[in-house]
N, C-alpha and C positions, 0 to 999 in steps of 0.2 A: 267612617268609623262605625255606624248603626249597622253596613252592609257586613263588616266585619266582624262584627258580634251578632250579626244574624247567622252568616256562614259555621263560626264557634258551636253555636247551637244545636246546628242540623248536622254536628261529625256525633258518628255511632261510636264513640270512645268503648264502651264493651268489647265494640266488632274488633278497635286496634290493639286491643290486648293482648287479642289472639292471633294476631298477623304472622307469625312463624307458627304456628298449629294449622296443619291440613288440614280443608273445611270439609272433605269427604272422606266415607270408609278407603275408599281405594285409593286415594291419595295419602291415609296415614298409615297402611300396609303395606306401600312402596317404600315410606320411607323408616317405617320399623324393621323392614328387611335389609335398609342398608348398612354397612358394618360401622360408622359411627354412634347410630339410633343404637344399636346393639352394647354397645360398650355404655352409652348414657341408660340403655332399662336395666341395664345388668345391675350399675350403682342404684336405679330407684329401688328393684325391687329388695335388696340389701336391705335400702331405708326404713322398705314398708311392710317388709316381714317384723319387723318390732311394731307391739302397737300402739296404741296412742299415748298409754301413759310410756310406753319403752321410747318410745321416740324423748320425749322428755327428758328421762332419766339417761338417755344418753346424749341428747344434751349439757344435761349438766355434768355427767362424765368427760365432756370433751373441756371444760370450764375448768373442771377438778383438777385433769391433768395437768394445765397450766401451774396452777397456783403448788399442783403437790410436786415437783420437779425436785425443789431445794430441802431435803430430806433432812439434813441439818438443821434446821432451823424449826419446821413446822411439820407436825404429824399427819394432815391432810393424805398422805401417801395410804394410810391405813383405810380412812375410809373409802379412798380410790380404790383399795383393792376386791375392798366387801363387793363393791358395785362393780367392777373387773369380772369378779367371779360369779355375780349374778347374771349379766346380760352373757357373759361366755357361755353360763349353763343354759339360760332360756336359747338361746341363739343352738345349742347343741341339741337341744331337747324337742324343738319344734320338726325334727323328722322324724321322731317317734310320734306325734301326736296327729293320727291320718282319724277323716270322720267319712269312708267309705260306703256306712250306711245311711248316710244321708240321701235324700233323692231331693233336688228342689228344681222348680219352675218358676216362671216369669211370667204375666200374664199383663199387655196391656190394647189399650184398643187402636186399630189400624189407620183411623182418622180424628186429628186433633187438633181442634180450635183453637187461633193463635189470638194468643194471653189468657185463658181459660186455663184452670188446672187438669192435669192428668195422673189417672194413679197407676204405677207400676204395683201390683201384687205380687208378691212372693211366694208360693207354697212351698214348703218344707216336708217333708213324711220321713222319718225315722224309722228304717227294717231292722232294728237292732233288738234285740230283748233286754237291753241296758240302755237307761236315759244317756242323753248328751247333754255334756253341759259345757258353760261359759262360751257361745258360738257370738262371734263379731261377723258382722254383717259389711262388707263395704259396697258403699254405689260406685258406679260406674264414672270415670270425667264425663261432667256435661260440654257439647259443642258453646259455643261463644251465646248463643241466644238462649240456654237453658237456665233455667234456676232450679233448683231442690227448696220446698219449700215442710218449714217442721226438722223434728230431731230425725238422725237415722234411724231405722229399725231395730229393735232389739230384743236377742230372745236368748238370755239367762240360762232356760232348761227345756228340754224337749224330752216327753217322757217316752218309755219302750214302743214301739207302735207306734207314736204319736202323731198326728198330722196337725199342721197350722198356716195360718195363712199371715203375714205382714204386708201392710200396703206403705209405698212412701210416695211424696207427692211432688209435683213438678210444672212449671211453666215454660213453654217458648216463644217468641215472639219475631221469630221469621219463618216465614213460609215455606213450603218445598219440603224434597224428601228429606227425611232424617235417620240417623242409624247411632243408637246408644251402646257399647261395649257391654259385655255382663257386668252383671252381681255377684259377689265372690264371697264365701261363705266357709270360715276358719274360726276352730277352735281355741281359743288360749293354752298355751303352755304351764307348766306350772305353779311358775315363778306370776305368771300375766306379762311379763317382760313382751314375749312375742308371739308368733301367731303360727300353726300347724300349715297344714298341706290344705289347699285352696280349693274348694269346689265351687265351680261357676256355671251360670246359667246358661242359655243364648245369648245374643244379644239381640236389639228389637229393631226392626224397621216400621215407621211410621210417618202418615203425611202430616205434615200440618199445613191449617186451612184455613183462609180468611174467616174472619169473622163475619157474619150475616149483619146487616143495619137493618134495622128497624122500621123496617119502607112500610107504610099500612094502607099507602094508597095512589094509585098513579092513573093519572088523566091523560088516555090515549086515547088515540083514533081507532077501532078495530074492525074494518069492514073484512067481507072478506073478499080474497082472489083466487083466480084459479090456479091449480098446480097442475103442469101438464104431468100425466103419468098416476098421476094421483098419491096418496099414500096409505101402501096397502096395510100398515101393521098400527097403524091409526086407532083409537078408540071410535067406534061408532055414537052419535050424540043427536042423529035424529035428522042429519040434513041432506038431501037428495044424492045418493050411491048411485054407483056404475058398476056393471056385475064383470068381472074379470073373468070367473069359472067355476070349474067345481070340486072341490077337496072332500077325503076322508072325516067322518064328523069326532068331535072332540069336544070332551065334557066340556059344558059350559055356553057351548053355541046353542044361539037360540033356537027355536023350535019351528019358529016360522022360515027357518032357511033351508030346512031341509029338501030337497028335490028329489019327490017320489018315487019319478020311472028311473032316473039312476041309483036308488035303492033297489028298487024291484029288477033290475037287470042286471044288478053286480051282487047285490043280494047282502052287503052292510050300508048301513044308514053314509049318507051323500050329502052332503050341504050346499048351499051358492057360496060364493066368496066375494066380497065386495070392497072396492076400495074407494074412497071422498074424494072428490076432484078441487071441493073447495075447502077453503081453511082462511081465520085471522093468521097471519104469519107476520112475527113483531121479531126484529133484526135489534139486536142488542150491542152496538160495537163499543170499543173501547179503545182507545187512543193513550199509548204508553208511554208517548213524548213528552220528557220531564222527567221520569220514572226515578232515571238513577243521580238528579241534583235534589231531589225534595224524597226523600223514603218516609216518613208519615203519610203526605199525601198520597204518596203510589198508595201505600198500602187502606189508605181512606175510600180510596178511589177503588178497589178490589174488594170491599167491605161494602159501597154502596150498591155495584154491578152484582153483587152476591144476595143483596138486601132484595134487587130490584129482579131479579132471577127466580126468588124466593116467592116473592109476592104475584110473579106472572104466572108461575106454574101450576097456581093454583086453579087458574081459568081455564078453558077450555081452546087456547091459541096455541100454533106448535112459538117455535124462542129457536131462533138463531144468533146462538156466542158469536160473536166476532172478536177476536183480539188482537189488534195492527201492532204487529214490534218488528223483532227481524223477518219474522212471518206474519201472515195471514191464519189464526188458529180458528177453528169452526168447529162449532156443536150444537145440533140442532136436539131440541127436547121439547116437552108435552106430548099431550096424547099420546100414551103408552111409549111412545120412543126415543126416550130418554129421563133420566131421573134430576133432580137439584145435586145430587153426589155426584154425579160424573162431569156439572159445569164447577164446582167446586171444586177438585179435582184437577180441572183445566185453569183457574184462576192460581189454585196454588202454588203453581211452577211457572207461571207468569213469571219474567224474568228479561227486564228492559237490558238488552246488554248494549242497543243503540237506538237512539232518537230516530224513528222511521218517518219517512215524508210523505203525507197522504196523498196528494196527489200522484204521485209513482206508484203508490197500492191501487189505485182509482181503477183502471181497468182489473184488476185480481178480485177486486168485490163487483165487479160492476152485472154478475152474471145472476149477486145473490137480487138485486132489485126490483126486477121482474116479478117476483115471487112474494115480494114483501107489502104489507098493509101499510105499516110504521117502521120507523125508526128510531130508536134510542141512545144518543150519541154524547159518550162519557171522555170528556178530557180533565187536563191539569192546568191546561195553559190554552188562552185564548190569542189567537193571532190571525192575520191575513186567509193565511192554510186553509185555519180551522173555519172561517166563514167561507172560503171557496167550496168548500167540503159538503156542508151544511145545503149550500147553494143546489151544488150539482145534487144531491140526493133531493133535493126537491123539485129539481128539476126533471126526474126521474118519475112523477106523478107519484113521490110516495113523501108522505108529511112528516118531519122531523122533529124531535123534542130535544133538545140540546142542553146537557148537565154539566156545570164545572164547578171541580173540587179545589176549594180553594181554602188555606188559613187564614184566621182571624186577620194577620198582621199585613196579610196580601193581599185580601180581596179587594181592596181599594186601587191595588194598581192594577188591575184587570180594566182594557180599556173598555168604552161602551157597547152593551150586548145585549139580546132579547135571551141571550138564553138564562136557565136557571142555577144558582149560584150557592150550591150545598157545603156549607163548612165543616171542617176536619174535625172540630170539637162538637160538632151535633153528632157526627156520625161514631165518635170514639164514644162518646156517649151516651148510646144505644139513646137517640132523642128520637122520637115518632115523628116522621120523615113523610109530607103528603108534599106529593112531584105531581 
């Protein structure tokens, strides 16, 4: 019964709402082109050319007519008609009412943190020599994980010339790409019944991105190893170079590198070029097995690798992402060669669509070890697998730290383990996290 009402728990009821809604642009453009979709927008847009108070009022027109039928008896038919004659005229009137010199824009930012607010700006600029007035504002349908958060926008009057900006505000709470429809922008008619010729924006493309945890401090091993080959686009930080050759000089390079008799022979300034042979190189993997029976945890679990990504990058080690799902995903960063955005990036389109089995990745990483100081090794679930796993990377001569994210209600049935045991409510939590 408890397993039962645990499972209740973990169904995304928002996500089944929208179970017949295409979850992609290109999936709800296939089927707006199809000739049924076609006949259902033709009735919406009908409904929502009236506006909100007309939708109303025709509501209660479709009520009226009921009751005014029997004309004999009740006068009801009179007032049906007043309101007949109204929405027929706004509904007549709304293709006279075009707002051509309006110019507006959309303006929102390209990455956005998941459950954090985000604001879509509006600007508006009016080339008219004559204000605009009574303009409704409609937002765009949110996908299943958005929310609108606040009233809509609203702007009354816009004067000759005028320029204005309106912001409205918004949550998501899954990951990955996303792409919002415009913002549509109609004047009232002059009844207010309904609504003119529609000016819209773009629409927006945007990533949303796990949330960062609160990591402030992690206890690793960092010696360093050699990289054969070295790495040449490295930040320099003081520790014994091997000179590859000699490039063209570029502000910025230092002074002590320049190489005088290839100045003086080609006759512009000549520098050495050097690349590090050695480096801390800390392997960050992440294990997606579980992913899609527990989605808090995945996503707790992508929020701590984000935390602990956050907190590496600040040191002076290169960080190889690893993320075991249907693939093998790899991203190496620090020292200049890669940024916290582009593992962020890589986490957000994380996407378990099956439980992978580590030991059949085991040769597919086995080449990153060699190269590696540490190891940082992120599950959901602890089992056999995951200590053969553990095993062989230490067997590898490289030292593992082993993470698992687990709920409140679960971590007790996690059988016995040396490794470290971080809960989904410390990390939703933004709680200060020393691993």
């Amino acid at each position: 019964m408890s397993d039962w009402l645990e499972r209740l728990r973990e169904v995304n009821y928002a996500k089944l709402n929208y179970i017949l809604i295409p979850s992609t642009k290109e999936e709800r453009e296939r089927f707006l082109n199809s000739r049924s979709a076609k006949v259902f927008q033709w009735s919406l847009n009908v409904v929502f050319t009236f506006s909100r108070e007309g939708r109303l009022l025709l509501l209660f027109w479709m009520l009226l007519s009921v009751v005014s039928i029997n004309v004999s008896f009740t006068q009801y038919y009179v007032l049906w008609s007043v309101l007949t004659s109204i929405l027929f005229a706004s509904f007549v009137l709304r293709w006279f009412v075009d707002i051509k010199g309006l110019k507006v824009s959309v303006r929102s930012p390209s990455r956005v943190t998941r459950g954090e607010d985000v604001h879509f700006t509006l600007e508006l600029t009016n080339t008219l020599d004559v204000p605009i007035q009574a303009l409704r504002i409609e937002r765009p349908f949110m996908p299943w994980d958005g929310t609108y958060k606040g009233e809509r926008p609203k702007l009354p009057h816009l004067d000759a010339y005028g320029t204005t900006s309106l912001t409205t505000l918004a949550s998501f709470v899954a990951r990955g790409e996303h792409y919002i429809d415009a913002f549509t922008i109609r004047a009232l008619t002059p009844f207010g019944m309904c609504l003119g010729k529609p000016i819209a924006t773009e629409g927006k493309h945007f990533l949303v991105i796990p949330k960062i945890a609160n990591v402030t401090h992690i206890q690793i091993e960092q010696t360093q190893k050699y990289q054969p080959g070295g790495v040449a686009l490295a930040s320099i930080t003081g520790e014994s170079r091997e000179l590859v050759g000699l490039r063209p000089y570029r502000p910025g390079d230092p002074i002590r590198d320049l190489h005088a008799k290839s100045w003086a022979r080609l006759g512009i300034p000549v520098v050495r070029e050097y690349q590090q042979e050695y480096f801390t190189r800390i392997g960050i993997i992440i294990d997606t097995k579980g992913g899609r029976s527990d989605e808090p945890v995945f996503e707790a679990t992508l929020s701590l690798a984000a935390g602990i990504v956050a907190q590496l990058s600040r040191g002076e080690a290169l960080l190889d992402l690893l993320v075991i799902g249907d693939n093998v995903h790899q991203l190496t960063l620090g020292r200049s060669l890669g940024f916290l955005d582009q593992a962020l990036d890589l986490l957000a389109c994380v996407d378990p669509k099956k439980d992978p089995e580590l030991m059949e990745l085991q040769p597919r990483i086995s080449d990153h070890m060699e190269r590696l100081s540490s190891v940082i090794f992120i599950s959901m679930q602890w089992e056999p697998s995951h200590e053969h796993f553990t095993s062989w990377i230490d067997s590898q001569g490289v030292r593992c730290k082993s993470l698992i994210v687990a709920s409140k209600r679960k971590k007790d049935r996690l059988p016995p383990t040396d490794a470290t045991i971080i809960e989904v409510e410390d990390i939703e939590a933004q709680k200060e996290l020393v691993l």
